[in-house]
Backbone as ProteinMPNN parsed JSONL, in Angstrom:
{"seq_chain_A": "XXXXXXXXXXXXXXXXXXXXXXXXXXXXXXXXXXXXXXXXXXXXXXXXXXXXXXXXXXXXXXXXXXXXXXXXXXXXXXXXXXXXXXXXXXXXXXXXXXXXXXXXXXXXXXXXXXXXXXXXXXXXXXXXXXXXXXXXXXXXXXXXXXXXXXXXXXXXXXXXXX", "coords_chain_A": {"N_chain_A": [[-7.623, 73.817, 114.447], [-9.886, 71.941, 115.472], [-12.012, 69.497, 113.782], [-15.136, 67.817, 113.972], [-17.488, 65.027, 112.486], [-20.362, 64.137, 113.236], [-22.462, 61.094, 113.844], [-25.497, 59.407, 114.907], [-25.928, 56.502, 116.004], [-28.705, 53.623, 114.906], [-29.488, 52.295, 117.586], [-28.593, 54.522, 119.293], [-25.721, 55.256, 120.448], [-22.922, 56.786, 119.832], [-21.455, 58.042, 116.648], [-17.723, 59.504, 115.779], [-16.294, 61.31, 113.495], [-13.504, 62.307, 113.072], [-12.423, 65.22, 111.3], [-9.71, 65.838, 109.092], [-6.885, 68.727, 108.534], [-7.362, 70.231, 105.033], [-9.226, 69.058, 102.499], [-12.279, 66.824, 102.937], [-13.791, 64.113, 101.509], [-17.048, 63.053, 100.265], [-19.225, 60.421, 99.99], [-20.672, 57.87, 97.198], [-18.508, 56.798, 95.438], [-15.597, 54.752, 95.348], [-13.089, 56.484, 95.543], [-13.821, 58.292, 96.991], [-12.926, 59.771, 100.866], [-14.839, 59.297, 102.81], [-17.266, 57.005, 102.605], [-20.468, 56.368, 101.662], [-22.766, 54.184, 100.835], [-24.871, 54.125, 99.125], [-27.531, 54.087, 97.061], [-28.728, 56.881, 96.61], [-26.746, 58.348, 97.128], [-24.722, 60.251, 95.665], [-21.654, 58.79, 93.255], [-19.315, 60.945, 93.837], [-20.322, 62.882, 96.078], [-20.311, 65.256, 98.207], [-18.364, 67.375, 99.631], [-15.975, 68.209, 102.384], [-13.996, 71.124, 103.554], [-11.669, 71.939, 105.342], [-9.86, 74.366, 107.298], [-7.398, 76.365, 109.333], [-9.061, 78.493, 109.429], [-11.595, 77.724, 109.433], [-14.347, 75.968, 108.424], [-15.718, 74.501, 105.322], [-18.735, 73.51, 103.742], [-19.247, 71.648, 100.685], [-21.189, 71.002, 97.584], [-21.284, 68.846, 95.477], [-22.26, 68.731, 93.2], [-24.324, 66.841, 93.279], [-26.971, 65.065, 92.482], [-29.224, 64.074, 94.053], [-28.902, 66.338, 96.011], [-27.035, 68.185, 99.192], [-28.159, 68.435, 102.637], [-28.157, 71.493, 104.465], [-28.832, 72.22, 107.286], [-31.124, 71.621, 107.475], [-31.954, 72.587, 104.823], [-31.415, 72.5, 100.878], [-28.275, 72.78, 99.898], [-26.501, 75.34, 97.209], [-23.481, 74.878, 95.863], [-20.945, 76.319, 97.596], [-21.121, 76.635, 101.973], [-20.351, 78.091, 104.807], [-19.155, 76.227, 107.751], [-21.233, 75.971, 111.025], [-20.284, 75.314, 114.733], [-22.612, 72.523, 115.66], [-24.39, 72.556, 113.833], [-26.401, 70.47, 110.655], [-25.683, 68.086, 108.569], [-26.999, 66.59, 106.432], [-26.38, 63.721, 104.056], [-27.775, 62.2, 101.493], [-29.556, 59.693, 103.303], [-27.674, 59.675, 105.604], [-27.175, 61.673, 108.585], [-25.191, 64.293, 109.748], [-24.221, 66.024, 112.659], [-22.227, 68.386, 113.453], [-19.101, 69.452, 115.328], [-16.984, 71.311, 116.618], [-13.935, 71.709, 117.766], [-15.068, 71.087, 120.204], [-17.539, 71.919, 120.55], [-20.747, 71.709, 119.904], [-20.591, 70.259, 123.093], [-20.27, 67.29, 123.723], [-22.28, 65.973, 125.752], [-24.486, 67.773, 124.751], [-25.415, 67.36, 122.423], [-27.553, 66.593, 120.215], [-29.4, 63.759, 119.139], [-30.387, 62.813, 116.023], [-32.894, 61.388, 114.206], [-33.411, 59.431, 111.139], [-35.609, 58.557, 108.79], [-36.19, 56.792, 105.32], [-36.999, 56.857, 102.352], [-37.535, 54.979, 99.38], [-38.44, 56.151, 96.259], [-39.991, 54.124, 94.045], [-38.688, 53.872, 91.134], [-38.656, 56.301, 90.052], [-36.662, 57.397, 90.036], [-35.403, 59.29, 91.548], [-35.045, 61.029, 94.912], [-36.795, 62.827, 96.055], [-36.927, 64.515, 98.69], [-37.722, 65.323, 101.373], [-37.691, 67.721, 103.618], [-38.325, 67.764, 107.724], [-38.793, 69.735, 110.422], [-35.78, 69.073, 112.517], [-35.945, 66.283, 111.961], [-35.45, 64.366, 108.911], [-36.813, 63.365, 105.938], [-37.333, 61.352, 103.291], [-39.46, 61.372, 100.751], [-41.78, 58.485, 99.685], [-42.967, 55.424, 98.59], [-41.868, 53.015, 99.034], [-40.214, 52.051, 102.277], [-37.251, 51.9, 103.422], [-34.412, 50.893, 105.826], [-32.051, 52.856, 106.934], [-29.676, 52.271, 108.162], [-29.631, 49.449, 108.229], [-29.383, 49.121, 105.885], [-26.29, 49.857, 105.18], [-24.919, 48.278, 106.929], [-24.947, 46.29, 105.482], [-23.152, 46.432, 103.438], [-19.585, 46.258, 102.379], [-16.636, 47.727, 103.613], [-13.855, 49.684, 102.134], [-10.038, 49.644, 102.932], [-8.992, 52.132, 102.509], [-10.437, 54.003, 102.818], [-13.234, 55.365, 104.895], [-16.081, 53.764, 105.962], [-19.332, 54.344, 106.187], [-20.231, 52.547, 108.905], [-22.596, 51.397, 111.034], [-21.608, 49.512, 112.85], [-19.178, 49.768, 113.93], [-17.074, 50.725, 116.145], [-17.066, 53.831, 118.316]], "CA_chain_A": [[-9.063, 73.694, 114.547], [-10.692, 70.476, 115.498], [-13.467, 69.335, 113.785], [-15.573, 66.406, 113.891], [-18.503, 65.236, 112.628], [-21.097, 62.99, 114.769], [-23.551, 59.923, 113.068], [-26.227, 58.566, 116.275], [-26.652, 54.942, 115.323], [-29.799, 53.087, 115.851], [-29.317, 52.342, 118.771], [-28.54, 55.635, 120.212], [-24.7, 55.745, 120.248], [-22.717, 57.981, 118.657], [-20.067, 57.65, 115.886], [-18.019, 60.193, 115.253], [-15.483, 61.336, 112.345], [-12.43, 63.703, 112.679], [-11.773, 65.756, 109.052], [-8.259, 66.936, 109.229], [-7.165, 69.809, 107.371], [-7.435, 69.946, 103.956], [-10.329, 68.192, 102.02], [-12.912, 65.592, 103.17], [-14.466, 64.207, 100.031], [-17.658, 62.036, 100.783], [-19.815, 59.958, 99.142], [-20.279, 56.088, 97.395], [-17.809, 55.885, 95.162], [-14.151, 54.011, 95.894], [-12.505, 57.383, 95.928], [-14.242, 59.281, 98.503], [-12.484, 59.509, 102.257], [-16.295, 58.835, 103.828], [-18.017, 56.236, 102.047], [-21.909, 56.561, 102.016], [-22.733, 53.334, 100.143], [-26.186, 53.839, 99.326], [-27.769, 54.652, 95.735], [-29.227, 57.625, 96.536], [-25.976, 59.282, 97.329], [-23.766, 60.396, 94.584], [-20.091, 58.761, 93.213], [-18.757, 62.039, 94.66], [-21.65, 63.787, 96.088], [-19.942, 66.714, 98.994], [-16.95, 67.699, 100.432], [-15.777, 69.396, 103.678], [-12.438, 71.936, 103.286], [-10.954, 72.521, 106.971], [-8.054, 75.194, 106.977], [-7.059, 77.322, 110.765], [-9.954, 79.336, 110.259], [-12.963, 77.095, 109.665], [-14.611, 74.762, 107.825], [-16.94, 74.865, 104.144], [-19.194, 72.212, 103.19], [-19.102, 71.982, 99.279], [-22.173, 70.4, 97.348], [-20.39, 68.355, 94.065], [-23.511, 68.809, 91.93], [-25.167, 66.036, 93.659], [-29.004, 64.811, 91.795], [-30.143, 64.579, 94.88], [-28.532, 67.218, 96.855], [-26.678, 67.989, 100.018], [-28.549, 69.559, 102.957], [-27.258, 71.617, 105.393], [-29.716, 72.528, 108.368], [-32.369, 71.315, 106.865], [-32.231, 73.392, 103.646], [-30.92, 72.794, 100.09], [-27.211, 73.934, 99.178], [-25.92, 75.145, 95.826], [-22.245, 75.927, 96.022], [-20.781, 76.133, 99.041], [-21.532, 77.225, 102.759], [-19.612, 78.18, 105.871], [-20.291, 75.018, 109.034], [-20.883, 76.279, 112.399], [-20.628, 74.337, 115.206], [-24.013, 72.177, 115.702], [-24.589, 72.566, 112.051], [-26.674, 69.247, 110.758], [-25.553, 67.871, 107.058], [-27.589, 65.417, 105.581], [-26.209, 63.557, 102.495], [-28.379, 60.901, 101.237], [-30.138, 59.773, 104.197], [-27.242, 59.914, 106.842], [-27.607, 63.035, 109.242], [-24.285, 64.481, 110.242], [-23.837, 67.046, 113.349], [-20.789, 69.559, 113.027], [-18.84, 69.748, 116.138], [-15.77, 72.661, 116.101], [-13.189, 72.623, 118.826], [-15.889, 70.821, 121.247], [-18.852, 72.881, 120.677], [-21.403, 71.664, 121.147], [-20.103, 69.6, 123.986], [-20.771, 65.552, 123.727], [-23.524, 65.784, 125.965], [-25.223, 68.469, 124.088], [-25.268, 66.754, 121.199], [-28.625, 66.161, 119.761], [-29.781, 62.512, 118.05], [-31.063, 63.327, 114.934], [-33.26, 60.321, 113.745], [-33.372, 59.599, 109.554], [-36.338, 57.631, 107.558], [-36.094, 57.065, 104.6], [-38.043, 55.371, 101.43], [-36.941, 55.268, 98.506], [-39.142, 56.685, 95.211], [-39.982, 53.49, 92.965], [-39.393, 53.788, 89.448], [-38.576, 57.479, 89.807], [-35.07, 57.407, 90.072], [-35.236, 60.712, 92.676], [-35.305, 60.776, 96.067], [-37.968, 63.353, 96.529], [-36.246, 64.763, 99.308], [-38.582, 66.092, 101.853], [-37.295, 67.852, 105.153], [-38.768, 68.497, 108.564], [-37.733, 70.343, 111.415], [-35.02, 68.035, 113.0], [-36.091, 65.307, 110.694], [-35.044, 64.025, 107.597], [-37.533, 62.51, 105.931], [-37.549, 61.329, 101.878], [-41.033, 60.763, 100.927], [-41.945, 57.448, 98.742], [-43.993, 54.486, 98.841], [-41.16, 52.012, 99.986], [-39.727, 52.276, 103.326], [-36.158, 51.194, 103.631], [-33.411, 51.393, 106.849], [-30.503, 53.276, 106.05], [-28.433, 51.172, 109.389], [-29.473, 48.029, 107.541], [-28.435, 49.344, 104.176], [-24.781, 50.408, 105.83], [-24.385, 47.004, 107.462], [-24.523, 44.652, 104.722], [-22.094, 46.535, 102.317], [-18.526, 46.109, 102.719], [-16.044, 49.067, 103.333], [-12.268, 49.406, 102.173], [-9.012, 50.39, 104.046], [-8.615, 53.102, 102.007], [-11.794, 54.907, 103.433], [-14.395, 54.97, 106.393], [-17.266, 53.682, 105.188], [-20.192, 54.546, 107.765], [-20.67, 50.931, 109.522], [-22.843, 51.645, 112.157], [-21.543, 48.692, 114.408], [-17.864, 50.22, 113.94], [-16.707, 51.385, 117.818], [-17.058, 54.836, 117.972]], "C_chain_A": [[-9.423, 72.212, 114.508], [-12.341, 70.277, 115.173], [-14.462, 68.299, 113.577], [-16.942, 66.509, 113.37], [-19.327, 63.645, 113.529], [-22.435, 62.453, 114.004], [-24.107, 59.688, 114.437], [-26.712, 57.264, 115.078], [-27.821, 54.742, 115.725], [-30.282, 53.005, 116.886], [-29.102, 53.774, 120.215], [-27.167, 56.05, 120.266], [-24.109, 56.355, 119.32], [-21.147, 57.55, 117.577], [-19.276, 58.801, 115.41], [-16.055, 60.192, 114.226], [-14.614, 63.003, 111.988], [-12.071, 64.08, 111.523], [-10.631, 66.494, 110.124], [-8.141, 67.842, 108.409], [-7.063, 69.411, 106.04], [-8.867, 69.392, 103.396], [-10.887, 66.879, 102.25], [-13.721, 64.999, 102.156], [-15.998, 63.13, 100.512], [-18.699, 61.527, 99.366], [-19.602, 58.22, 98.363], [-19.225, 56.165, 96.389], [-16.227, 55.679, 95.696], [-13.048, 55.384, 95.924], [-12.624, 58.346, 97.044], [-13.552, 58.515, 99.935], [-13.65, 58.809, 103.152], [-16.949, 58.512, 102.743], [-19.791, 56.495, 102.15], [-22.319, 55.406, 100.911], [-23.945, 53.557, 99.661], [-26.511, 54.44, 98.136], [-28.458, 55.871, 95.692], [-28.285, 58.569, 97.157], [-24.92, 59.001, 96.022], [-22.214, 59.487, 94.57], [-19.024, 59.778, 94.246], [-19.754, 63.0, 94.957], [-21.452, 65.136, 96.957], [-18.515, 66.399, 99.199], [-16.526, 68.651, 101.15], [-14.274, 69.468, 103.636], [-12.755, 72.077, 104.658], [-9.93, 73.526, 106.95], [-8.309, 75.531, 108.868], [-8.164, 78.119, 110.814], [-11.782, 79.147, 109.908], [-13.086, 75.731, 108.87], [-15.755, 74.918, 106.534], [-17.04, 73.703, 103.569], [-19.739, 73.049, 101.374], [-19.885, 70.812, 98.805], [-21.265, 70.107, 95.619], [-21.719, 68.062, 93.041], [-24.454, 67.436, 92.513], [-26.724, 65.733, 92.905], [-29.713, 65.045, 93.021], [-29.898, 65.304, 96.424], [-28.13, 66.87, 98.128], [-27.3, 68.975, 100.607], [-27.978, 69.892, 104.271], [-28.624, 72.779, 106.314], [-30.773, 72.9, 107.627], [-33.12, 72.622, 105.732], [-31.006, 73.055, 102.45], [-29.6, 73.427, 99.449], [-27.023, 74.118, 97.792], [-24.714, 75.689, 96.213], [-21.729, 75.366, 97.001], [-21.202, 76.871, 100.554], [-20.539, 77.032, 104.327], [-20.183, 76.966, 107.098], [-19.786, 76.04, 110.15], [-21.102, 75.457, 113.057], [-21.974, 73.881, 115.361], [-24.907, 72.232, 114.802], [-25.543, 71.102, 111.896], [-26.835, 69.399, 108.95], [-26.263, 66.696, 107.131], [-27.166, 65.164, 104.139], [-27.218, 61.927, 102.766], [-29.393, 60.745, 102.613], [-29.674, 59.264, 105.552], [-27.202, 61.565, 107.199], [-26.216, 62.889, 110.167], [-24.311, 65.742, 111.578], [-22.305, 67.862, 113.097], [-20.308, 69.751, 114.6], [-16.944, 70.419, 116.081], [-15.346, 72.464, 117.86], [-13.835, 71.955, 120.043], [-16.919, 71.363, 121.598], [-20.023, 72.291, 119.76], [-20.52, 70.362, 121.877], [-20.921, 68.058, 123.745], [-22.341, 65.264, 124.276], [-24.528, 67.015, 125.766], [-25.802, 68.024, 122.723], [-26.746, 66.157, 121.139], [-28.618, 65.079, 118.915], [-30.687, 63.115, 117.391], [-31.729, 61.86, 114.2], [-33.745, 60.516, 112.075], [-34.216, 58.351, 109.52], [-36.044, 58.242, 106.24], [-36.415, 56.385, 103.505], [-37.596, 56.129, 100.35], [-38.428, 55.474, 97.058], [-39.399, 55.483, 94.376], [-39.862, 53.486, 91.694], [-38.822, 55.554, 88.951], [-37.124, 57.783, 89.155], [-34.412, 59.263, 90.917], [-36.26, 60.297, 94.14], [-36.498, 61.745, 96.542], [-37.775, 63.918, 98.004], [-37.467, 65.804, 100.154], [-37.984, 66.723, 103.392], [-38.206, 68.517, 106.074], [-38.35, 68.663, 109.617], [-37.127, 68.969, 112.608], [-35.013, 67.008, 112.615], [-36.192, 65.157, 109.962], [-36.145, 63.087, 106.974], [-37.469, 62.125, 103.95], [-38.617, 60.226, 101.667], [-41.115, 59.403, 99.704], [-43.157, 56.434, 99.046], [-42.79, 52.915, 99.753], [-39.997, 52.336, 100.883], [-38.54, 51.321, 103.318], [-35.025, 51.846, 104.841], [-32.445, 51.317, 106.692], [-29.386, 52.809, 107.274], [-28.406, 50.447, 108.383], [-28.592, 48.219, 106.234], [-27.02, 49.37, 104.707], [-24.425, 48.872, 105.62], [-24.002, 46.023, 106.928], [-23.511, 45.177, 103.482], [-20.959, 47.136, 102.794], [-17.359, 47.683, 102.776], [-14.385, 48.651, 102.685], [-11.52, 49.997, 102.924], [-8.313, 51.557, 103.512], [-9.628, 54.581, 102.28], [-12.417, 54.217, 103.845], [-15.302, 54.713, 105.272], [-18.288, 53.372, 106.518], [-20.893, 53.586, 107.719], [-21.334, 51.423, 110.89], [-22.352, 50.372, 114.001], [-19.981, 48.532, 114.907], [-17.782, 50.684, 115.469], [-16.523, 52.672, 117.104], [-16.086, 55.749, 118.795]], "O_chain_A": [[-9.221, 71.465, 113.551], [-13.369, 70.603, 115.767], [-14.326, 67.948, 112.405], [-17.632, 67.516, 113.532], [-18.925, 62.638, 114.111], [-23.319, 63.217, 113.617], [-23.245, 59.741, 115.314], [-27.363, 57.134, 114.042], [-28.263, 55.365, 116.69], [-31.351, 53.509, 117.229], [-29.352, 53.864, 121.417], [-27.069, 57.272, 120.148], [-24.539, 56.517, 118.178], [-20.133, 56.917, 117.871], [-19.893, 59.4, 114.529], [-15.093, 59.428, 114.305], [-14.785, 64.024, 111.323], [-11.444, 63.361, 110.744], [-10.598, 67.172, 111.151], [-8.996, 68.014, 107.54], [-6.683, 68.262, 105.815], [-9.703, 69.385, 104.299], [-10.27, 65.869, 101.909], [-14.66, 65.769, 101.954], [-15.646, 62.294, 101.345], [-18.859, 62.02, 98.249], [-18.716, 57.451, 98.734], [-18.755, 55.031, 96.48], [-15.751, 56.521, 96.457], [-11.994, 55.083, 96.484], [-11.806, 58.951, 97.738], [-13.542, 57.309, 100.18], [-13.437, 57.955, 104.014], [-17.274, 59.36, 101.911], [-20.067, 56.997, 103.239], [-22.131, 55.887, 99.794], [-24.408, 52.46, 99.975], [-25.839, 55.449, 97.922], [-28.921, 56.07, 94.569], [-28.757, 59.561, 97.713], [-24.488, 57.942, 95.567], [-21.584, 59.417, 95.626], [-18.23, 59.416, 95.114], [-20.032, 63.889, 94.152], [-22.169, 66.098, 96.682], [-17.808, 65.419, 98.965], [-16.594, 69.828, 100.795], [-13.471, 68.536, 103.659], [-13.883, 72.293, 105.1], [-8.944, 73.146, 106.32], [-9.214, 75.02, 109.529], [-8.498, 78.567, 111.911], [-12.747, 79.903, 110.025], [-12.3, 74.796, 108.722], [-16.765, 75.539, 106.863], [-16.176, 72.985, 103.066], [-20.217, 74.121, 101.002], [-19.616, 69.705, 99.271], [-20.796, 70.964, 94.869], [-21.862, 67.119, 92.263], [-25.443, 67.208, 91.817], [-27.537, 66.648, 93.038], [-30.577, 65.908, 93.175], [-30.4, 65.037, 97.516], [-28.448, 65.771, 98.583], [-27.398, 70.087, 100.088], [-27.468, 69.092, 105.056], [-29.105, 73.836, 105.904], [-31.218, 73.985, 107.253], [-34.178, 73.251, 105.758], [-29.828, 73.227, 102.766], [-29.663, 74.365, 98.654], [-27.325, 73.176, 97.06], [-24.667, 76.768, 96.803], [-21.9, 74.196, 97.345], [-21.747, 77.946, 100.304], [-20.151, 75.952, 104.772], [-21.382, 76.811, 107.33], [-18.726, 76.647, 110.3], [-21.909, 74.608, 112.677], [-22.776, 74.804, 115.217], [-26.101, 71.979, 114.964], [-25.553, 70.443, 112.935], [-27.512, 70.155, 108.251], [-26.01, 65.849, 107.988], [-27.388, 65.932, 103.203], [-27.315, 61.068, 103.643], [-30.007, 61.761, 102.94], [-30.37, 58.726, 106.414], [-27.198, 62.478, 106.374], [-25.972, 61.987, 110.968], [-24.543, 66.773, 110.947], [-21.469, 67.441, 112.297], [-21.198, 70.267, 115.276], [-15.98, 69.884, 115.533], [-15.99, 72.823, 118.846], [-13.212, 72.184, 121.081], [-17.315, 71.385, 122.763], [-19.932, 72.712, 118.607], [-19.86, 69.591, 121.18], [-22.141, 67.958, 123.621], [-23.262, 64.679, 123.706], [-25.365, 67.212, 126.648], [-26.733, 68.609, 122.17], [-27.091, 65.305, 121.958], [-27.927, 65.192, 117.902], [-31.604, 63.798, 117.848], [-30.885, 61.208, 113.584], [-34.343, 61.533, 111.722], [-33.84, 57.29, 110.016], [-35.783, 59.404, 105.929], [-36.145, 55.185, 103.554], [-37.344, 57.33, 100.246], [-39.382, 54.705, 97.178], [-38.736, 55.799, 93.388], [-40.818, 53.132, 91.004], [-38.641, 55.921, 87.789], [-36.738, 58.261, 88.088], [-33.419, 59.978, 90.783], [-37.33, 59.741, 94.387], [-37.163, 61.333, 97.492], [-38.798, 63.675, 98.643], [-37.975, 66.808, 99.654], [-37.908, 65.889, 104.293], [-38.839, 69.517, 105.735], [-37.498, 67.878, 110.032], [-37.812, 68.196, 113.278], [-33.948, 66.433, 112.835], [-37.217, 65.699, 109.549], [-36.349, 62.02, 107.553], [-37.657, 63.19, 103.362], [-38.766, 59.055, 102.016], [-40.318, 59.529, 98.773], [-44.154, 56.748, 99.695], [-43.022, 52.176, 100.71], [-38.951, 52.806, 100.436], [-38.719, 50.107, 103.224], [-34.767, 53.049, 104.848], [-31.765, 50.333, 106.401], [-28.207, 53.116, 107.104], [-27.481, 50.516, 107.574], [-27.576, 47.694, 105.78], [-26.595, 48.258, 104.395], [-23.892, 48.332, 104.65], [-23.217, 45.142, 107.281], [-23.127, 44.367, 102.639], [-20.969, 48.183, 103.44], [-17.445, 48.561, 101.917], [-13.87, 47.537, 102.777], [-11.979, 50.869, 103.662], [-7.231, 51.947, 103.949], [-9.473, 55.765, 101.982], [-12.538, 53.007, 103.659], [-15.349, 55.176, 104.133], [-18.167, 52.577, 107.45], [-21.863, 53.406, 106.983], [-20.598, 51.824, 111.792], [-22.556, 50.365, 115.215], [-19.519, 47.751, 115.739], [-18.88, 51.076, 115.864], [-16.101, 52.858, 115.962], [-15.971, 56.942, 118.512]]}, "name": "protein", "num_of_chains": 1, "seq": "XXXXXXXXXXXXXXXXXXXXXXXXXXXXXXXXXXXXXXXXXXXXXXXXXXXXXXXXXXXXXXXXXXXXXXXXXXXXXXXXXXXXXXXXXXXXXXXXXXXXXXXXXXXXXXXXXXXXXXXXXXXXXXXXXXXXXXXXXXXXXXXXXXXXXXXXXXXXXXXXXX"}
């Protein structure tokens, strides 16, 4: 089973990120396989199991949750292809095997402002957009760009070749 998942940068291109079998762990801290550097995503905040006969995204108690087509998980939940995970305020597509096909593939655009003072993201979703409501507006490219990854894990650089 091949399964990838698919980031649209700024710009419009796409990045995307083969899980092999076994466990994909994500999230900011230095142990996770997929980095998400950003303070409003957990040390270890999800993780995607692959085996021969699918794939289950697994929510690691996250504060401020992992969502999976634009709803709330607790636990875990089966991905189908064209699936759309949001951790923090990157927006992942689910692509199985080649389904949906490259140029099916919907850009999913993410704002995202962060809560002052709260210390919660306030996590608001609407259909096909991600939105976390606040008073200060911050861009989760820019955030990516200026913090460093290691060679021990991806860390989602949007100006990485995809």
């Amino acid at each position: 089973m091949d399964v990838r998942l698919v980031m649209f940068r700024e710009d419009g291109s796409k990045r995307m990120f083969p899980l092999s079998l076994g466990t994909t762990r994500f999230g900011r801290g230095n142990d996770c396989n997929i980095r998400i550097p950003l303070a409003v995503v957990s040390r270890g905040h999800a993780e995607i199991s692959v085996d021969d006969d699918g794939a289950v995204l697994r929510d690691l108690g996250a504060a401020n949750g992992t969502f999976l087509n634009n709803r709330r998980i607790k636990g875990e939940e089966d991905l189908e292809p064209g699936d759309q995970i949001m951790i923090g305020s990157v927006v992942f597509t689910v692509q199985v095997d080649g389904v949906p096909e490259d140029d099916e593939l919907v850009e999913v655009r993410t704002k995202v402002r962060a809560n002052r003072g709260t210390g919660q993201s306030g996590a608001r979703v609407a259909t096909s957009k991600h939105v976390v409501a606040s008073d200060e507006e911050i861009d989760p490219i820019s955030a990516l760009e200026e913090l460093a990854s290691s060679a021990d894990q991806t860390a989602i650089n949007p100006e990485d070749d995809v």
